[in-house]
MARMI-354947 format. One line per 10 residues: number of its first residue (from 0); their letters; for each residue x, y, z of C-alpha. Coordinates in steps of 0.1 Angstrom, whole numbers. Example, Ala and Ser with C-alpha at 12.3 -4.5 7.8 and 13.67 -1.06 7.14 Angstrom:
# residues 2
0	as	123 -45 78  137 -11 71
# end
This chain:
# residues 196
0	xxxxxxxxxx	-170 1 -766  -158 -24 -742  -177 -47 -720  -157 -53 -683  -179 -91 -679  -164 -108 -715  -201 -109 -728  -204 -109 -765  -164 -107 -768  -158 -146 -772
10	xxxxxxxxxx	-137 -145 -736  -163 -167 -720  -162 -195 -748  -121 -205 -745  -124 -206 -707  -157 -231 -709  -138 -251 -732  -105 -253 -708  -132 -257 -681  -147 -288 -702
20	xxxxxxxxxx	-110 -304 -712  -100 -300 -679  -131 -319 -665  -130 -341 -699  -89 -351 -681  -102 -357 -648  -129 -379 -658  -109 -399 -684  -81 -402 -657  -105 -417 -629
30	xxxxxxxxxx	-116 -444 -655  -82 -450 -665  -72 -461 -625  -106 -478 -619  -97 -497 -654  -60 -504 -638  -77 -521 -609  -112 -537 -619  -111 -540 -659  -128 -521 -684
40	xxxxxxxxxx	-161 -534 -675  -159 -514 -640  -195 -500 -631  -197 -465 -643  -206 -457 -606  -173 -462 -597  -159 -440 -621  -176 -412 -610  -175 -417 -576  -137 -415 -583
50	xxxxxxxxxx	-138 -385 -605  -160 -368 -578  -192 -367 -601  -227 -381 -612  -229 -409 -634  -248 -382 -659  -218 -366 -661  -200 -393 -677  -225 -403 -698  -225 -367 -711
60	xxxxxxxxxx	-191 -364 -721  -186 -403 -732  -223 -417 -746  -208 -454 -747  -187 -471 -726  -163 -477 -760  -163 -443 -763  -153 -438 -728  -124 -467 -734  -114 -452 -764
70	xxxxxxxxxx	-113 -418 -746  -93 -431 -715  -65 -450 -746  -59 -418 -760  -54 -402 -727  -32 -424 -713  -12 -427 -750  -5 -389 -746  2 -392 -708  22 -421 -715
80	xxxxxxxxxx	43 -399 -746  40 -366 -720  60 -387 -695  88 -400 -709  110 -363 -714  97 -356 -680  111 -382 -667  145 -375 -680  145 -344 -667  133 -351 -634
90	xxxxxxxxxx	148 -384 -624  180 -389 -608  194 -414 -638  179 -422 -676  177 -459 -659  156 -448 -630  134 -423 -659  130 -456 -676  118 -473 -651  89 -448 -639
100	xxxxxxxxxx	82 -447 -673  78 -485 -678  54 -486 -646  33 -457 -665  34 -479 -696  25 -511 -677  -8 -490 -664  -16 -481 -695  -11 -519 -714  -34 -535 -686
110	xxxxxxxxxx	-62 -508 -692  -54 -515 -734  -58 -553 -726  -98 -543 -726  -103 -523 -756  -96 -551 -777  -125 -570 -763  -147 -542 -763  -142 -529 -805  -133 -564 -815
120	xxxxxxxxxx	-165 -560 -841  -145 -529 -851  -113 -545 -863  -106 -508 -885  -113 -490 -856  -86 -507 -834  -59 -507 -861  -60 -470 -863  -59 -470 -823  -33 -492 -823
130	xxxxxxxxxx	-12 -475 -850  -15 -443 -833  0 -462 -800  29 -474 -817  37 -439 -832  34 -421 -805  50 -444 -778  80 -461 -795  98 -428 -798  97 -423 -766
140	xxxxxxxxxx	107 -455 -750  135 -455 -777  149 -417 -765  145 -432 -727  166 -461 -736  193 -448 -760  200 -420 -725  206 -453 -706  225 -469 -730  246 -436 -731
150	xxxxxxxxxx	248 -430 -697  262 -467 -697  234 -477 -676  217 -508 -698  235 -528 -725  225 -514 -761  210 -533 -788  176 -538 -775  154 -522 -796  125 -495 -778
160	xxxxxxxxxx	97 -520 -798  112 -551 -784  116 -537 -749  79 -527 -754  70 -560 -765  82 -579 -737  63 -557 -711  32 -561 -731  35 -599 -731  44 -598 -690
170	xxxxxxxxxx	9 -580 -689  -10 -601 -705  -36 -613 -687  -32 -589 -651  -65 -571 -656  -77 -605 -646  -59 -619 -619  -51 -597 -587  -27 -620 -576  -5 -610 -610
180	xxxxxxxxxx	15 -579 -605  26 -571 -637  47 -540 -625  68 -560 -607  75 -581 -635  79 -554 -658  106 -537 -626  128 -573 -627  125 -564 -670  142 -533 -665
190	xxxxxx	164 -545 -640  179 -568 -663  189 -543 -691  216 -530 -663  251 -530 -678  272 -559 -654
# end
C-alpha cells in the first residue's frame, strides 16, 4: 500500500536534511562575509541579521563560535576548490579564471587569519584544518595556473604553493585594518605573472 503524503516511507527525512544543508550553506556563508568585513569576533547578531535569521538559529546549528569558524573554513575551503573549474569554464581567459579565483582565495585567507587565534589552545585541531586547506586548494590553484601558463598568458615556473604563499603573506594582517585592501594587492600579484 502506498501512502500519496511520504509518511512512514523515509521521503520526508532526505528533503529535511537538504532543507537543513541548505540553511546550514546560508548561514555559514553570511558569517563567512561578516568575517571578510569585521573579523571573526563579529557579534553573532550580525550574522543573523545577514543570514535573515534569529541568533537561536545559529547557535543551534554552531554551539560555539569555534565551531561556527571552523564551520565557515570548511565552507569556504570547498567553495574556494568548487570555484576554480568553474572559473575556467566560465571566464573569458585561464588568466582572468585565475584572477576571480585569487579574489575568492583572498576572502577566504582574511576570514582563516582568525581561526588561528580562536583554536590556538588546539594546535592538533588546526593542523588537521590546515592540512585539509592545503590538499584541497593547491590542486586547484595549480590546474588554474598551468591553463595560463599554457594559454601563454603568465610565465611558468611559479609553483601553485608559492603563488599561494605570496597572497597569504599580502593578507596578513587586512582583517585588521580597513584601510588595507588586500585584493588589490593580491590583483597587482596576478598582474605580474603576465608573460611580457
Amino acid at each position: 500500500m502506498t501512502n500519496d503524503d511520504g509518511a512512514g516511507t523515509g521521503r520526508t527525512a532526505p528533503r529535511k536534511r537538504a532543507d537543513a544543508l541548505r540553511n546550514e550553506r546560508t548561514l555559514l556563508d553570511a558569517a563567512a562575509a561578516v568575517f571578510v568585513t569585521s573579523g571573526v569576533e563579529a557579534p553573532v547578531r550580525d550574522i543573523a541579521a545577514r543570514a535573515g535569521v534569529g541568533v537561536a538559529t545559529i547557535y543551534r546549528h554552531f554551539p560555539t563560535r569555534a565551531d561556527l569558524i571552523i564551520g565557515v573554513f570548511r565552507h569556504q575551503v570547498e567553495a574556494c576548490a568548487e570555484a576554480g573549474p568553474a572559473l575556467l569554464e566560465t571566464s573569458a581567459t585561464p588568466h582572468a579564471a585565475l584572477r576571480g579565483w585569487i579574489d575568492l582565495f583572498v576572502d577566504f585567507l582574511v576570514t582563516k587569519h582568525g581561526l588561528a587565534s580562536v583554536l590556538q589552545s588546539d594546535d592538533a585541531g588546526f593542523e588537521t584544518l590546515h592540512a585539509y586547506f592545503i590538499d584541497r586548494l593547491v590542486p586547484v590553484c595549480a590546474r588554474l595556473l598551468d591553463a595560463a601558463a599554457e594559454a601563454g598568458e603568465v610565465r611558468s615556473g611559479l609553483t601553485a604553493y608559492e603563488l599561494m604563499r605570496g597572497v597569504g603573506n599580502l593578507c596578513i594582517g587586512a582583517e585588521h585594518d580597513p584601510d588595507y585592501d588586500a585584493r588589490r594587492l593580491a590583483g597587482l600579484l596576478v598582474a605580474g605573472l603576465r608573460q611580457p
